[in-house]
C-alpha positions as semicolon CSV with decimal commas, in nm:
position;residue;x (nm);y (nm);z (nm)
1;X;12,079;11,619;5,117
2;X;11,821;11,504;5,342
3;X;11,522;11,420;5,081
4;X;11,819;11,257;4,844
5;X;11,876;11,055;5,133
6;X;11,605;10,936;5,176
7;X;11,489;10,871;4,831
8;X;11,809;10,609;4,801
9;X;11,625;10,498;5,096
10;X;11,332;10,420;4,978
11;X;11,460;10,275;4,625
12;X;11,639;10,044;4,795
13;X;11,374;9,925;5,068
14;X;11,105;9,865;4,748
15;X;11,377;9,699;4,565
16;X;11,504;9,431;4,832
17;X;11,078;9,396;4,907
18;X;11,115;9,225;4,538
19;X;11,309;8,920;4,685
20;X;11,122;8,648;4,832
21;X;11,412;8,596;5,115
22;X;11,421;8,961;5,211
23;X;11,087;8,902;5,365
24;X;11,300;8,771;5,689
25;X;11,606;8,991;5,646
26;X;11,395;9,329;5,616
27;X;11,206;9,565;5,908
28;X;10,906;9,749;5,842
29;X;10,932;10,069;5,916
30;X;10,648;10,267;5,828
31;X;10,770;10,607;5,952
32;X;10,977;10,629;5,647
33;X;10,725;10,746;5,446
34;X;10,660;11,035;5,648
35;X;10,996;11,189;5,555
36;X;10,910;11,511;5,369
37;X;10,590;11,545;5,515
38;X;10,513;11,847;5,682
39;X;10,320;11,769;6,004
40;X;10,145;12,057;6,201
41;X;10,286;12,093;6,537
42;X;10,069;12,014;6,851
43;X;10,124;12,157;7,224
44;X;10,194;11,922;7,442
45;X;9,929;11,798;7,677
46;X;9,976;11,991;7,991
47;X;10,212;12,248;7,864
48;X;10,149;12,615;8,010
49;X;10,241;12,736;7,654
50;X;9,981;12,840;7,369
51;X;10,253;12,833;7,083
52;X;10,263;12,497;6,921
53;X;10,538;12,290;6,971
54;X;10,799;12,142;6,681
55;X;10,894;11,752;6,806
56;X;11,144;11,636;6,563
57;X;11,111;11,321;6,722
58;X;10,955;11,073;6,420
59;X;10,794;10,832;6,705
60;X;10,570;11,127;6,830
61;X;10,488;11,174;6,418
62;X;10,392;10,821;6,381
63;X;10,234;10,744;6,699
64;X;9,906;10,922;6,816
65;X;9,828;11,102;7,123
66;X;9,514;10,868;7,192
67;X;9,766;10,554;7,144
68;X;10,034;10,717;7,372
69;X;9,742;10,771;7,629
70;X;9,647;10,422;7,659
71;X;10,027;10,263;7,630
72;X;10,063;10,531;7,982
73;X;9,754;10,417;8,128
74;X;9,852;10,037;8,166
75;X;10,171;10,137;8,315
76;X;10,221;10,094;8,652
77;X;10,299;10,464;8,847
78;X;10,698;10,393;8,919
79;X;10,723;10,282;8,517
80;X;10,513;10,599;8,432
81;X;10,807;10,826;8,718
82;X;11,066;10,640;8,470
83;X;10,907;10,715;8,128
84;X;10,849;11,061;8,229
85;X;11,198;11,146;8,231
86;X;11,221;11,038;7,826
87;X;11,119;11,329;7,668
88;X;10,940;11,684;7,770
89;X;10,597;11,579;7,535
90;X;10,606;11,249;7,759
91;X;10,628;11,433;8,096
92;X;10,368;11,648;8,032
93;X;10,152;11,380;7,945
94;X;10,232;11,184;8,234
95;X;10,076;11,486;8,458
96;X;9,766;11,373;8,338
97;X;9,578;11,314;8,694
98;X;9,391;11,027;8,526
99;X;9,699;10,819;8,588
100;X;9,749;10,911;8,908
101;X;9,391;10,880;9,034
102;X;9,386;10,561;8,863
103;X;9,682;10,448;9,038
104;X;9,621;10,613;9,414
105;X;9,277;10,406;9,376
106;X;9,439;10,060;9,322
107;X;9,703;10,116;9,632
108;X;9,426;10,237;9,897
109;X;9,129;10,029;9,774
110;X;9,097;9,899;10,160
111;X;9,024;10,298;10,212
112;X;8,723;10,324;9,990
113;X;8,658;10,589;9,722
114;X;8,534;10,816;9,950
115;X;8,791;10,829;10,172
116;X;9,023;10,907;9,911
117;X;8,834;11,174;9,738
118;X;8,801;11,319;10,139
119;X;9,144;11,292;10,200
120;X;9,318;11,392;9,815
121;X;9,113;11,744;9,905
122;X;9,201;11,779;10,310
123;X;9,562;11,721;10,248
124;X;9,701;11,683;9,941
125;X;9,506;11,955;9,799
126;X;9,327;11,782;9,501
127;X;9,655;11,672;9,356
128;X;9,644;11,264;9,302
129;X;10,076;11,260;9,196
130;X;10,142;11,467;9,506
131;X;9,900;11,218;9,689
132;X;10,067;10,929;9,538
133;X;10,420;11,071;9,649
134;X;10,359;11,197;10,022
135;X;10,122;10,922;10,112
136;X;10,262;10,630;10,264
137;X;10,137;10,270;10,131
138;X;10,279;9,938;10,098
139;X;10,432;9,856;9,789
140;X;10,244;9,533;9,574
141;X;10,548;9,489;9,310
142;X;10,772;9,283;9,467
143;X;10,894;9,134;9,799
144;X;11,000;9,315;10,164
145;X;11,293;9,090;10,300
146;X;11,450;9,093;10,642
147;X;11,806;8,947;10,664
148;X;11,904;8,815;10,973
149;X;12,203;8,614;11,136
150;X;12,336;8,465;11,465
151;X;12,588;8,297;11,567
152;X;12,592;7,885;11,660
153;X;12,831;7,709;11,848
154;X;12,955;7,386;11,627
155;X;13,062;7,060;11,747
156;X;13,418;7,084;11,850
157;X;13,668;6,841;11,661
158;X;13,943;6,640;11,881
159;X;13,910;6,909;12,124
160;X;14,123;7,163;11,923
161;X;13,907;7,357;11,749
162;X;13,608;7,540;11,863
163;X;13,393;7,654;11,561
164;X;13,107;7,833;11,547
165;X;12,854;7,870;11,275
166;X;12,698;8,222;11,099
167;X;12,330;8,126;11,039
168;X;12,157;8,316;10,760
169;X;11,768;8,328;10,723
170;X;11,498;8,599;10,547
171;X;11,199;8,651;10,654
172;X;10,956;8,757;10,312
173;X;10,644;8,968;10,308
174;X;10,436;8,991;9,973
175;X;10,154;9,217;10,035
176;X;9,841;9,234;9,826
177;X;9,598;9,550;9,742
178;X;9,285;9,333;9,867
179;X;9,468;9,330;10,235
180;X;9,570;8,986;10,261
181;X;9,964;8,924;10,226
182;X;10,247;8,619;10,236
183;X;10,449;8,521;10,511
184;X;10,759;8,331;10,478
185;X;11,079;8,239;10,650
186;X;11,370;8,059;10,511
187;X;11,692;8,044;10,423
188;X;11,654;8,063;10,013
189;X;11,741;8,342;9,849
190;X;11,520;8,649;9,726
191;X;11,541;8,510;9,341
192;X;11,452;8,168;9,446
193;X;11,129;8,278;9,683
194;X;11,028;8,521;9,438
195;X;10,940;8,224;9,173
196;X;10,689;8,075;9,408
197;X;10,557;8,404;9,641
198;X;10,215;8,386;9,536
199;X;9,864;8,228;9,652
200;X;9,947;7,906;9,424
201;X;10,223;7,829;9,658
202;X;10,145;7,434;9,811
203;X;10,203;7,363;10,200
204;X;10,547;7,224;10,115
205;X;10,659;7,524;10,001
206;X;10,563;7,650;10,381
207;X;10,399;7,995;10,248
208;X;10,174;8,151;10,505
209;X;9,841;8,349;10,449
210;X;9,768;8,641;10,662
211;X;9,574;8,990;10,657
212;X;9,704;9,346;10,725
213;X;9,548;9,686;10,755
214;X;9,706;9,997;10,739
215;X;9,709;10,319;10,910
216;X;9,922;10,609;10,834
217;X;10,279;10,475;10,823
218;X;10,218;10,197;11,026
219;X;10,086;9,826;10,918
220;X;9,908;9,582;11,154
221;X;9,937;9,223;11,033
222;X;9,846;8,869;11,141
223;X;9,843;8,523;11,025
224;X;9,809;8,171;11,186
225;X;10,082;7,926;11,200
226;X;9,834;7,543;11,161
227;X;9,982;7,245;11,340
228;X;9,915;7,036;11,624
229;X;9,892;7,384;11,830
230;X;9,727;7,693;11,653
231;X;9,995;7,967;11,699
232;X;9,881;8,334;11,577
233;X;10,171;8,528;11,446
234;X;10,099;8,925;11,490
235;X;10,327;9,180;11,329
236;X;10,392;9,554;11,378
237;X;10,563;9,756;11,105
238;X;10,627;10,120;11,045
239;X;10,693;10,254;10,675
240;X;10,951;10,490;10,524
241;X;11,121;10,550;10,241
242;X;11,535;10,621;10,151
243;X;11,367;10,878;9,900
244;X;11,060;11,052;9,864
245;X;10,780;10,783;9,779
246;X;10,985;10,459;9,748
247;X;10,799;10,286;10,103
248;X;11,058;10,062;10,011
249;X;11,179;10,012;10,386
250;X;11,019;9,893;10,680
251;X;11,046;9,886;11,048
252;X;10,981;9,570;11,272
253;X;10,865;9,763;11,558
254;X;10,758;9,403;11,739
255;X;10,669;9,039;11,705
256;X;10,477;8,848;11,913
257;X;10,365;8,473;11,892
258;X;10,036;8,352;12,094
259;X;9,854;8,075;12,090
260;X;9,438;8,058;11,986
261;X;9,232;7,765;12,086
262;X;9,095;7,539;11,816
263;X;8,746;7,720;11,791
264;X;8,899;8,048;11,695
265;X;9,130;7,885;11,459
266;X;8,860;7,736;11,261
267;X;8,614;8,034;11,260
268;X;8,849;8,300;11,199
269;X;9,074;8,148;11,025
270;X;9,043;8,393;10,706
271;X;9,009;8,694;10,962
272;X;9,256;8,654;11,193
273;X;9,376;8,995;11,204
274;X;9,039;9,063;11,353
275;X;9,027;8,813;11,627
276;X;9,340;8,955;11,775
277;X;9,222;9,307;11,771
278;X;9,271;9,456;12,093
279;X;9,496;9,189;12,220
280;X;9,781;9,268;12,503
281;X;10,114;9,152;12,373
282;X;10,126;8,891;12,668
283;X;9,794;8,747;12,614
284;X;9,733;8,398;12,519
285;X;9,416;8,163;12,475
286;X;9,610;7,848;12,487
287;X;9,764;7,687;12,757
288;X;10,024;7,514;12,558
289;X;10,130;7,793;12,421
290;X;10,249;8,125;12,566
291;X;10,278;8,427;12,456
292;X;10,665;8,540;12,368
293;X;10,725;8,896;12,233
294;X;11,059;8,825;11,971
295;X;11,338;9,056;12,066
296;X;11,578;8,897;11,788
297;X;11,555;8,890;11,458
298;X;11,422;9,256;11,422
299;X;11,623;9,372;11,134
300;X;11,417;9,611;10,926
301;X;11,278;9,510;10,577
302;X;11,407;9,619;10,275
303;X;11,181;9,627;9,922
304;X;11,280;9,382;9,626
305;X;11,104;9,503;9,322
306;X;11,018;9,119;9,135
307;X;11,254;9,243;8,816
308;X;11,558;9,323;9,037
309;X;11,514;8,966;9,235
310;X;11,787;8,796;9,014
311;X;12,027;9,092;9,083
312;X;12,002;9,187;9,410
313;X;12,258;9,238;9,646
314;X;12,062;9,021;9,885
315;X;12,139;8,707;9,714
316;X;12,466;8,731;9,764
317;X;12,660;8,523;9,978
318;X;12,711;8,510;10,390
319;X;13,085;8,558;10,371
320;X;13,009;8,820;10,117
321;X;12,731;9,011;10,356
322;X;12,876;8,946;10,695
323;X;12,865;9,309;10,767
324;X;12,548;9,415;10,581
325;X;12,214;9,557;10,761
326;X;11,982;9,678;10,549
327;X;11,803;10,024;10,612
């Protein structure tokens, strides 16, 4: 039944190919010719089994291992966690530690390579996935957003009413691999900053440049605030995750504002994580300006991946989120 099948098949694919307009009406599909053709079965890459495997599948017929192996290696690691649960042939290729290594490499490239060799073998014994799940790093593929409200006293009306104002505003973190990230507060929402998050951004869009390092779970970050008085903006996170891997939370363990004459602000002003190394959380080098640690406005970050930004629940409204706190 199946071969009569798909000889009717084929009749009628080479006789609509005769018409000029089924040129727009018709798919190719090449993998039609391989029906009846016995293909030897392969072992899948990785498998602990010496039999050869039979895929049914006709994609893994048509499609070569060596083709498969590149389409995997331009994936990033969370898309390769995703494709891996497809099929059995496509999780054992996935355990390839080329991908992983590939991918550990990009996140901790402030680390060096030989860090990363010396700490895959001290503690993650020589396993990059296992390195890539139990590691903690900052994510790159999207945006960490902080909601946070208070409360305003309005202008009362004839003296009868008293009202009082919710007050909504984000603060946004893009980090990069290179170490530098973005910095922004406002009141948008995440599928409106998302459009413009990037190093293109122009002054009025009020997108701030800053470095980080990171240690362990815990990120050190700083950027300068330009005006009339240069105000350094230093930040203090801590990373987890809600599963194993995700890093897609974050904890605003402080936030301190100081000020920075104008010579440091104009020689360090791409390295200004470094000029406030070692600084006390009440110091200062500008009279103008003191030095206030930010006890409001605290609430931890949550991760936006850039293809969920139009759907998130974070662009929903305030009457809608009065109640919500992420983490």
């Amino acid at each position: 039944m199946a071969s009569d099948f798909a000889s009717i098949t084929l009749a009628e694919l080479e006789a609509a190919s005769l018409l000029r307009t089924s040129q727009f009406l018709i798919t190719q599909r090449p993998w039609l010719d391989l029906y009846g053709v016995r293909i030897r079965p392969v072992a899948a890459f990785g498998s602990t089994s010496n039999k050869p495997s039979y895929d049914p599948a006709l994609i893994h017929r048509v499609l070569p291992d060596e083709l498969l192996h590149e389409i995997f290696a331009r994936m990033t690691a969370y898309n390769l966690g995703r494709a891996s649960c497809v099929c059995r042939k496509w999780r054992y290729t996935i355990r390839n530690p080329v991908f992983w290594r590939n991918a550990c490499l990009r996140a901790w490239q402030l680390s060096g390579v030989v860090d990363n060799y010396r700490m895959l073998h001290s503690k993650y014994e020589g396993s990059w996935r296992k390195m890539w799940l139990s590691r903690p790093r900052v994510r790159t593929d999207g945006l960490y957003a902080s909601r946070n409200t208070y409360i305003r006293a309005g202008v009362a009306e004839w003296k009868v009413t008293n009202p009082v104002h919710l007050v909504c505003y984000f603060r946004y973190i893009r980090f990069f691999p290179s170490g530098r990230f973005l910095y922004k507060n406002s009141s948008q929402k995440v599928k409106e900053v998302a459009k413009y998050m990037n190093f293109r951004a122009s002054k009025v869009d009020c997108v701030y440049r800053g470095q980080y390092t990171l240690s362990d779970d815990k990120v050190e970050a700083a950027l300068l605030y330009p005006g009339m008085r240069p105000t350094v903006l230093r930040i203090r996170l801590r990373l987890r995750g809600t599963t194993v891997g995700a890093n897609n939370r974050m904890d605003l363990l402080s936030l301190v504002t100081s000020g920075v004459d104008d010579s440091e602000a104009n020689n360090h002003e791409e390295d200004m994580l470094g000029l406030v190394e070692g600084w006390q959380d009440d110091e200062t080098h500008h009279p103008d300006v003191p030095a206030i640690s930010h006890k409001r406005g605290l609430t931890p970050f949550i991760f936006v991946p850039f293809e969920e930004a139009e759907t998130s629940v974070l662009n929903l409204s305030v009457d809608k989120m009065d109640y919500f706190v992420p983490g």
